[in-house]
C-alpha positions in Angstrom: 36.8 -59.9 34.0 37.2 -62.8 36.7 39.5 -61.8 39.6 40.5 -64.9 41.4 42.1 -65.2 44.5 42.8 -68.1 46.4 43.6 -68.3 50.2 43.6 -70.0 53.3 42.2 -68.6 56.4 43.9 -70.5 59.8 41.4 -71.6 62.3 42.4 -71.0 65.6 43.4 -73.7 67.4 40.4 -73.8 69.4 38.9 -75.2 66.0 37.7 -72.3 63.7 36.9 -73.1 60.3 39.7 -72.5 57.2 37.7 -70.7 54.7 39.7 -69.4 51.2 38.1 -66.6 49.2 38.6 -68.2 45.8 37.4 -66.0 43.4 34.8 -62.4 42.9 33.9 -61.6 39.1 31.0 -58.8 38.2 30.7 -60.7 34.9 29.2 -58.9 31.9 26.2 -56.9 33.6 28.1 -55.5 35.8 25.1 -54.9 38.6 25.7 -58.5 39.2 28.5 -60.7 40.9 29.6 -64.5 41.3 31.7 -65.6 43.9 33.3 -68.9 44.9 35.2 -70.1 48.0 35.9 -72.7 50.1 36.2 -74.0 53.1 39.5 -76.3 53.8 39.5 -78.1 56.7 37.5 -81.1 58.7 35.5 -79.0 61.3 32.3 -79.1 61.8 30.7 -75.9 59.6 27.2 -74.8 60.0 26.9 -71.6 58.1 28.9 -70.4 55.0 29.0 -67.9 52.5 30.3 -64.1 51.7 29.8 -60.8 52.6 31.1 -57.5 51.0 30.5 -53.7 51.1 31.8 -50.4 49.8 34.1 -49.2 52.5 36.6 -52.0 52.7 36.8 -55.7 55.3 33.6 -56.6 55.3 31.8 -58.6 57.9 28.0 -60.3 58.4 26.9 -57.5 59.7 27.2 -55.9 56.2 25.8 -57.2 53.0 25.9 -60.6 52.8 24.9 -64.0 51.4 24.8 -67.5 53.1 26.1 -70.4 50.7 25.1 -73.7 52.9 27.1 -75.5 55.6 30.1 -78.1 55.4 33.1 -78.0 54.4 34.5 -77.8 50.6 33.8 -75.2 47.7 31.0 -73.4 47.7 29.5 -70.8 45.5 27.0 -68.1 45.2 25.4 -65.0 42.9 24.1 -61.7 43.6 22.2 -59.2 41.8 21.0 -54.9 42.4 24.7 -54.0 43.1 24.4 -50.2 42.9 25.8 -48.3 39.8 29.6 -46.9 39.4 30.3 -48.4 42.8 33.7 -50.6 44.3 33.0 -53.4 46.0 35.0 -55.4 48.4 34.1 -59.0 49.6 35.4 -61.6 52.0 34.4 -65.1 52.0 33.3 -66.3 55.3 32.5 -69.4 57.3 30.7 -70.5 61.2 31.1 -72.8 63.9 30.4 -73.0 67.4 33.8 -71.6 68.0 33.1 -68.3 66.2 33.2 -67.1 62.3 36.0 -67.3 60.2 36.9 -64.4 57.0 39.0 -65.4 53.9 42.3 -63.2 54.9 42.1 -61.4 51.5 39.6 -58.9 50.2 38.8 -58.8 46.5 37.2 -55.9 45.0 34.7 -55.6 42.0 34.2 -52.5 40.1 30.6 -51.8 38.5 30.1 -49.3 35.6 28.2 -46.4 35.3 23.9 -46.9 34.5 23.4 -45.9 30.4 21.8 -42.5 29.2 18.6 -42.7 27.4 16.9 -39.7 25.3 14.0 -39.3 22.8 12.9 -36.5 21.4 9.9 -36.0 18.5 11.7 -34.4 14.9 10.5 -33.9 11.5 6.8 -33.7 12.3 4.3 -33.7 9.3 0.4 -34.2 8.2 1.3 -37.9 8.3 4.7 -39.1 9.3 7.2 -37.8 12.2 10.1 -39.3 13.3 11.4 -40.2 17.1 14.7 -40.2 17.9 16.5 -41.8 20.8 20.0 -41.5 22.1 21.8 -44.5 24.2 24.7 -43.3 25.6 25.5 -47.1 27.4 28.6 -46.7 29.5 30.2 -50.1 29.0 26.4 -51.5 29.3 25.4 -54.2 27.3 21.5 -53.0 26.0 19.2 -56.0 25.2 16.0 -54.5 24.1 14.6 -51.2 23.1 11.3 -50.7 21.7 8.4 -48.0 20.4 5.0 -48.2 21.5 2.7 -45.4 20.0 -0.8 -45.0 19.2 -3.9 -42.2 18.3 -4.6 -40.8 21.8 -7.6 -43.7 22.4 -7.3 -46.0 20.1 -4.9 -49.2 19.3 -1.2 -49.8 19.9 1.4 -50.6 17.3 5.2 -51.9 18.7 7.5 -51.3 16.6 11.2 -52.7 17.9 14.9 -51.4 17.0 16.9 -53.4 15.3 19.7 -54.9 16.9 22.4 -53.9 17.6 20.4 -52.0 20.4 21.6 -48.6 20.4 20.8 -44.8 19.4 17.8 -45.2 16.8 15.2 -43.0 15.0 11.9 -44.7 14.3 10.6 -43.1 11.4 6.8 -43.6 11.5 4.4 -42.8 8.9 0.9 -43.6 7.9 -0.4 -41.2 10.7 -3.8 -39.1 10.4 -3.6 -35.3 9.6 -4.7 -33.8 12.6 -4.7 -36.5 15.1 -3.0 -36.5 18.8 -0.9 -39.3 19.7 0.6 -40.8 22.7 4.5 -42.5 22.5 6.3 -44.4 25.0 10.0 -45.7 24.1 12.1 -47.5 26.1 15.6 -49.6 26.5 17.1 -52.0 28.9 19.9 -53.7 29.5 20.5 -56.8 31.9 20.2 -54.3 35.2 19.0 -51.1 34.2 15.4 -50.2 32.1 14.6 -46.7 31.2 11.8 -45.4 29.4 10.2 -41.9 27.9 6.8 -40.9 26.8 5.5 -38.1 25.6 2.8 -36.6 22.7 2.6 -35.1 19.6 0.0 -34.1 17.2 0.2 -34.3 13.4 0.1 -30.7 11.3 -3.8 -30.8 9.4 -4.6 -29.2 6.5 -5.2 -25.2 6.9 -9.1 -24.2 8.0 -10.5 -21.0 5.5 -13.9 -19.8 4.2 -15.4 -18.3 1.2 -15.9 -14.4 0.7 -19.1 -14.0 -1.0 -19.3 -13.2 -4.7 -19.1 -9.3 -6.2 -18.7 -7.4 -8.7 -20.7 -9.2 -11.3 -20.0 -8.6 -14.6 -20.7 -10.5 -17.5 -17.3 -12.2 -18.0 -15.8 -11.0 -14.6 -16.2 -11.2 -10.8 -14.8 -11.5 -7.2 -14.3 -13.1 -4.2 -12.0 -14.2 -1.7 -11.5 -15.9 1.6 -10.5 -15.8 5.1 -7.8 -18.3 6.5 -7.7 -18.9 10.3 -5.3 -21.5 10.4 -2.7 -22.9 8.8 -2.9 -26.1 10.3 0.8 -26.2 11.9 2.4 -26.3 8.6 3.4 -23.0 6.4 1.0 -22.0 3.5 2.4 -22.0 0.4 -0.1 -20.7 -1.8 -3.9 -19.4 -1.6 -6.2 -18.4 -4.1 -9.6 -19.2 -6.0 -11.0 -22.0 -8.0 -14.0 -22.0 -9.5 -16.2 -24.2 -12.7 -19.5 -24.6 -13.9 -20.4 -28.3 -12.7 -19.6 -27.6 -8.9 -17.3 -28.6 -5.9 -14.3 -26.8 -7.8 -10.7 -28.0 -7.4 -7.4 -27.0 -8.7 -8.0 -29.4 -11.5 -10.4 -27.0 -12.5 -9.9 -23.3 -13.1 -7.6 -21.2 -10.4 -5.8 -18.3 -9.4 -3.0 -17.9 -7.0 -3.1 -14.8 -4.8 -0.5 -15.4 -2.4 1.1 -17.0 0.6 0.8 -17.5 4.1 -2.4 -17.0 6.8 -4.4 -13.9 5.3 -7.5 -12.5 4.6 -7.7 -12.3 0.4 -9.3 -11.1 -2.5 -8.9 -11.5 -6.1 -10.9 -11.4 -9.6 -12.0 -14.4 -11.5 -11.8 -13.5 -15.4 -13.1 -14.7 -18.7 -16.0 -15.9 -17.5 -19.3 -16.4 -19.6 -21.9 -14.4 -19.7 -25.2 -15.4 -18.4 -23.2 -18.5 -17.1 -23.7 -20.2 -13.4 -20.4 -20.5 -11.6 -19.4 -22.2 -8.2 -16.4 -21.0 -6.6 -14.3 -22.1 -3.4 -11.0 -20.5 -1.7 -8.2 -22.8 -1.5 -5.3 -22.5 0.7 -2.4 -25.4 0.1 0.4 -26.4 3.0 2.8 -29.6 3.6 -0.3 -31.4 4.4 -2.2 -30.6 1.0 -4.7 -28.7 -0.2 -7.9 -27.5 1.5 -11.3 -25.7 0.3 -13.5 -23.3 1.9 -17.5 -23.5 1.3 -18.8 -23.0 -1.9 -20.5 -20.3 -3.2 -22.4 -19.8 -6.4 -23.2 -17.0 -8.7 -24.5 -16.3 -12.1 -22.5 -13.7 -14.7 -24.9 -10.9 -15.9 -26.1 -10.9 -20.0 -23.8 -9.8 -22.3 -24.0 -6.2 -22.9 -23.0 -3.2 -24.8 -19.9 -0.3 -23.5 -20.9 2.8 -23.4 -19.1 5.3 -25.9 -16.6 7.9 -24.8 -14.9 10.8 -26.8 -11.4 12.5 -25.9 -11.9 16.5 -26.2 -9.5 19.3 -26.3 -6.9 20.0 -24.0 -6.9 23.0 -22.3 -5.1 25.5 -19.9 -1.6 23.4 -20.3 1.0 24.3 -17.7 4.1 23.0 -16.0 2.4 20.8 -14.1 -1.3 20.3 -15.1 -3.6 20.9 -17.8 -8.3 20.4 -18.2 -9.3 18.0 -20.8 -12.8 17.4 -21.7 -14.6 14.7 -22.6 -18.1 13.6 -23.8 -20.3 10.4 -22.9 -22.4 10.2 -26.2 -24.2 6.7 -25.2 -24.2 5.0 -21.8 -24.5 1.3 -24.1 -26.3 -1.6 -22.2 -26.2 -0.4 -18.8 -25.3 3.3 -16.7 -22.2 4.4 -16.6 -20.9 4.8 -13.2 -18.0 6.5 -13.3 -16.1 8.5 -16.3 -13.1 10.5 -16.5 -9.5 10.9 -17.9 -6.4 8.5 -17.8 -3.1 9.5 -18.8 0.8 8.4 -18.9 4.3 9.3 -21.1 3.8 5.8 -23.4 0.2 6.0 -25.0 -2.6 3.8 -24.7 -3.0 4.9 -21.3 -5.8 2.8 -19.0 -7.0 2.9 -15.9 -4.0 0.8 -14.7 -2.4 4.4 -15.1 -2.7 7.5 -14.0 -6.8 8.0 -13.8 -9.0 11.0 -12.2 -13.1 10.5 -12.5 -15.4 13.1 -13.0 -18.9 12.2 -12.2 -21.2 9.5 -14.2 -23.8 9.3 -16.9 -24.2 10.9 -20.7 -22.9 14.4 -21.1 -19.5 16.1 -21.3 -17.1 16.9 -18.5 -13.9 18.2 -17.5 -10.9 16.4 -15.8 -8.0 18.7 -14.3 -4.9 16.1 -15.3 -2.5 16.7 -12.3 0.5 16.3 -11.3 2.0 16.7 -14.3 6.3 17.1 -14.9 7.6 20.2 -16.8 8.6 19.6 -20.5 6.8 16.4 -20.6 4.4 15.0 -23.3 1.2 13.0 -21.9 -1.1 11.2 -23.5 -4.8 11.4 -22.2 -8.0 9.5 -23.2 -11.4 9.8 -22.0 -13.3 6.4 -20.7 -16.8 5.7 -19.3 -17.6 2.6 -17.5 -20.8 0.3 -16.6 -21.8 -3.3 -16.0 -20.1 -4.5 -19.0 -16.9 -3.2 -18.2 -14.7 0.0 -19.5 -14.8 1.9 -23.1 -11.6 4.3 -24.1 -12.0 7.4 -26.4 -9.7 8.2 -29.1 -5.9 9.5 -27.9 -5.0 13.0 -27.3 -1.2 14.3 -26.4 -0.3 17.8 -25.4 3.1 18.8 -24.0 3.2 20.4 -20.4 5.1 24.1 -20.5 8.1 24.5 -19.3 9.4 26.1 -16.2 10.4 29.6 -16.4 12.8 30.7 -13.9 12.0 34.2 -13.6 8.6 35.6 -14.1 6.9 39.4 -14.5 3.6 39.6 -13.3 2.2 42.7 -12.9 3.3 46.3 -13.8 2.1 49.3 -11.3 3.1 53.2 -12.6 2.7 55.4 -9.4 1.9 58.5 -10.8 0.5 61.2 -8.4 -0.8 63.7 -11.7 -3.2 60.8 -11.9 -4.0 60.1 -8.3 -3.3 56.5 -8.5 -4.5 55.4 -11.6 -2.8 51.7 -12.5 -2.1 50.7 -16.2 -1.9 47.5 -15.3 -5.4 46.8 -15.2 -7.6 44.7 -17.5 -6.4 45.3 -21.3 -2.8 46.5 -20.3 -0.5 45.5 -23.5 2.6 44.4 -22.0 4.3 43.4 -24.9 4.2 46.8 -26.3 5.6 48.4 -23.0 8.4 46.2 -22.5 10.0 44.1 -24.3 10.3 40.1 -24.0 12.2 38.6 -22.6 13.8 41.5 -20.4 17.2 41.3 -18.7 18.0 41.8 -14.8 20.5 40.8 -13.0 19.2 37.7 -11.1 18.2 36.5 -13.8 16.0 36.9 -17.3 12.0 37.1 -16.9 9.5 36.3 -19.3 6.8 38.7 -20.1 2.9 36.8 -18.6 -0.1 37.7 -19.7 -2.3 37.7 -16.3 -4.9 39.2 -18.0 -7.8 40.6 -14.7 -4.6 41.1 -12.7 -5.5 43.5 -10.7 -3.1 45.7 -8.2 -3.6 48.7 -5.8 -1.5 50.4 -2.8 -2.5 51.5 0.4 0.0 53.9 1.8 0.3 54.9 5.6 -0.4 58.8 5.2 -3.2 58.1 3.3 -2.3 59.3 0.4 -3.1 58.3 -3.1 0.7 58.2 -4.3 2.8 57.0 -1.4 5.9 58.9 -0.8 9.6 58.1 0.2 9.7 55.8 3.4 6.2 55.7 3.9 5.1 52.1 4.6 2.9 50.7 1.9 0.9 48.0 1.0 0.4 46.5 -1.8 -2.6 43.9 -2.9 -2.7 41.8 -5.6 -5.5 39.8 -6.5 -6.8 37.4 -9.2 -9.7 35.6 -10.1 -9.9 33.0 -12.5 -13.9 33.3 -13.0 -12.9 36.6 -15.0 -11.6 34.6 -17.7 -7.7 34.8 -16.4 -4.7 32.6 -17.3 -3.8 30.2 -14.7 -0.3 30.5 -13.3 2.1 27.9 -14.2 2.6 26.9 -11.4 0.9 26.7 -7.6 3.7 27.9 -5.9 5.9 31.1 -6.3 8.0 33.0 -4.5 7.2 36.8 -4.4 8.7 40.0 -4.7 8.5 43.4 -5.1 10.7 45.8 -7.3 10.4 49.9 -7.2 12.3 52.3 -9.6 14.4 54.9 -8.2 13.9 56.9 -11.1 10.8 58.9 -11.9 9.1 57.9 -14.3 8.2 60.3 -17.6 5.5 59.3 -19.9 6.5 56.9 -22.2 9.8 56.0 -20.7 8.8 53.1 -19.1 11.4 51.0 -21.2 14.3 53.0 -20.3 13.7 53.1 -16.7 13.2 49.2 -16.9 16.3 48.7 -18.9 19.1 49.3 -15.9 18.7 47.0 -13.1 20.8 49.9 -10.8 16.7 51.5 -11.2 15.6 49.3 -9.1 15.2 48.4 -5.8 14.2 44.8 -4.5 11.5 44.3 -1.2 11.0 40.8 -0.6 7.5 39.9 0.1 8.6 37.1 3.0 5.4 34.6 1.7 5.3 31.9 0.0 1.8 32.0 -2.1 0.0 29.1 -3.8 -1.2 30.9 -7.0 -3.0 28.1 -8.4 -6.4 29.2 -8.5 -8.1 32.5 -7.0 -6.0 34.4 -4.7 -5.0 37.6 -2.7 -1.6 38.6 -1.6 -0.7 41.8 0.8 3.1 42.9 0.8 4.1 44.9 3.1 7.2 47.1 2.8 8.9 50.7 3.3 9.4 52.7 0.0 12.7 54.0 -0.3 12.7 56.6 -3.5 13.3 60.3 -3.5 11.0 60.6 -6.8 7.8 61.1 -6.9 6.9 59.6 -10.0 7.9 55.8 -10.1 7.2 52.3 -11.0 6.6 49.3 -9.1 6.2 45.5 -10.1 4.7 42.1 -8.8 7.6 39.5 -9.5 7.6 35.7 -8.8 11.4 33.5 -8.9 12.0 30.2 -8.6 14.9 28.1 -6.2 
């Protein structure tokens, strides 16, 4: 906005010029400023024009600007004035008498230089976009342009539109992979800025090829390795594989997962005796990329071998041995046989599975862990090259558990210098009957059939007397032909009569629990196969007749 001012400067009377200060505008750039004065009376003038600075009555020896000689109006521009700044200016005028100053001081505000940003957004295979910010404090911004180009080669200009302000330039077109090289700038009538900078498009992930296994006639394997994901997120990896070459996923595929990994998957109904070619794939926001190609031919079309399901055997709470028979190995060996099982029927191998060996013959496949009260369903299978063969079904129920549980049945009598009835042949069930009733709880009469048990007392002596310290051991071994436990862990304890026994009153003495007295053996045992226990503990009876027993209880 124009400030004018108009005013008369008295010469001295020895003849100084008049020179009037007419008017100081900064215009519309603001960096710049006009001025206009004049000089009002009839001396002789050899020098004119205006001077200014920041601090208030300026003089020549500040800034200033000479505007000719003579007398009249007079008028002059000047540029670079210094951002956010007040000015003040005088005009002034010279003689051989001296210089003359207009006897007012105008001022002229400039504004504040303009903000400029740019920053690199949205970045892809083959577009990104650059944003710029103007903030332009009152400035009035006459140009602003993008020059960008493949690090090397040619420059394309791309210019805002007007009005010239904060603008994105969205480019696109750009090479996967490639660095560039920006440089944006903006200017206004007394200020240019500018910013540069690089960026380098996201490419297409980098992987390999695994090579080819597991040949079978209609299936095999492979995989791949991917190093890099090119800058942009993987989506989805897999295989794709034909029979003409260079496969794509126009042809046939599988998708194995996401991200940057190491993979490996199975390529199915495939041909036998059929040439393939296979590549990994691994797809991201730039596209879809391929590893090396690998070939491999299926194997001939064979035979399976044939399996049979046998009988199941030795069932207990938590396992049970079923056998099982290969009759013919089919086209090829069989490298590995064995038992699968599950709760549904039909089981596979995609179930529970245990192997036994390879090749014809028969075998036998402990089927563990098993649950209590639980019916399974087992078959036999055998495979080779030309994949896996099932035998017919089988289903058994797994026992129960008991809670309580009678072992073994000792009768200390010192007539017969330690002779045990419980040894191999002892008829429990027509000694005591089952089940029998204690107070912590009811036990089941076993059959551990080769149990065998014996005491070791600390005197020596063949029938251990009241509070000597015995020992007890009790062994079994299943190669004898024994049951197996039901379970591989027990907890277990001793009981001892305090009443003597009499021949044949085993019953009675077993029929009152106040009889008996409980040592705990303070071990845990795993029973499940061959074993032998020692319990250690101090006999408290005053007979010398009495019975002892091997007990096992559950928590």
């Amino acid at each position: 906005m124009a400030q004018t001012v108009a005013m008369k400067l008295l010469l001295s009377q020895e003849e100084l010029p008049e020179v009037v200060l007419i008017s100081a505008s900064a215009g519309d750039s603001y960096c710049k400023a006009s001025f206009s004065g004049e000089v009002t009376n009839q001396t002789a003038v050899n020098e004119r024009g205006f001077c200014w600075n920041t601090i208030g009555s300026p003089t020549i020896n500040d800034n200033f600007i000479i505007s000719g000689h003579g007398t009249g109006w007079f008028s002059e521009s000047i540029s670079s004035l210094d951002f956010n700044k007040t000015y003040y200016v005088r005009a002034y005028a010279r003689n051989s008498k001296g210089t003359a100053y207009s006897a007012q001081t105008l001022t002229i505000n400039t504004i504040d230089e303009f903000d400029f940003t740019a920053y690199v957004t949205n970045l892809s295979g083959t577009s990104v976009d650059i944003e710029t910010i103007i903030t332009d404090n009152g400035n009035n911004i006459t140009y602003a342009r993008l020059l960008y180009n493949p690090v090397g080669g040619s420059i394309t200009v791309v210019t805002a539109p007007t009005p010239f302000g904060s603008y994105t330039y969205q480019l696109s077109g750009l090479i996967p992979g490639t660095n560039y090289e920006f440089y944006v700038s903006a200017s206004s009538s007394c200020q240019s800025e500018a910013v540069s900078g690089t960026f380098t498009t996201h490419d297409y992930p980098e992987l390999t090829t695994k090579v080819v296994s597991n040949i079978t006639p209609t299936t095999a394997s492979s995989g791949g390795d991917i190093s890099s994901d090119g800058g942009s997120s993987i989506t989805a990896f897999g295989l794709c594989w034909n029979t003409t070459g260079t496969p794509t996923l126009s042809d046939n595929y599988s998708v194995i997962g996401s991200g940057v990994a190491s993979f490996v998957g199975a390529m199915t109904a495939l041909s036998p005796s059929t040439t393939y070619y296979v590549r990994a794939y691994a797809t991201n926001g730039v596209g879809t990329a391929y590893g090396n190609e690998r070939t491999f031919t299926t194997d001939a079309s064979g035979t399976l071998a044939t399996v049979t399901t046998g009988a199941v055997t030795n069932i207990t709470s938590s396992d049970a041995d079923v056998s099982g028979e290969v009759t013919s190995e089919g086209g090829s060996s069989v490298t590995s046989r064995g038992m699968c099982w599950n709760t549904t029927g039909n089981p596979t191998l995609s179930d529970a599975f245990g192997g036994s060996g390879n090749g014809l013959g028969t075998y036998v496949v402990d089927v563990f862990p098993l649950t209590s009260n639980t019916t399974y369903y087992v078959r036999a299978y055998a495979t080779n090259s030309s994949g896996t063969a099932y035998g017919n079904e089988v289903s058994f129920t797994t026992e129960n558990i008991v809670t309580n549980r009678l072992y073994a049945i000792v009768i200390n009598d010192a007539s017969e210098d330690g002779v045990l009835y419980n040894g191999p042949g002892y008829d429990f069930t027509s000694n005591l009957s089952s089940p029998w009733y204690f107070s912590s709880g009811t036990f089941t009469v076993s059959q551990p059939s080769k149990f065998s048990v014996f005491t070791l007392s600390s005197d020596s002596e063949a029938s251990p007397d009241n509070g000597d310290t015995v020992t007890m051991i009790a062994s079994k071994s299943t190669t004898d032909g024994a049951k197996p436990f039901n379970s591989s862990l027990h907890n277990l304890r001793v009981l001892v009569s305090t009443t003597a026994y009499t021949s044949g009153d085993l019953s009675t003495i077993l029929s009152l629990s106040s009889n008996l007295n409980v040592y705990d053996a303070g071990t845990t045992y795993s029973l499940s196969g061959d074993f032998a226990a020692n319990f250690t503990f101090n006999i408290s009876t005053s007979q010398d007749n009495y019975v002892y027993m091997i007990w096992d209880y559950r928590e």
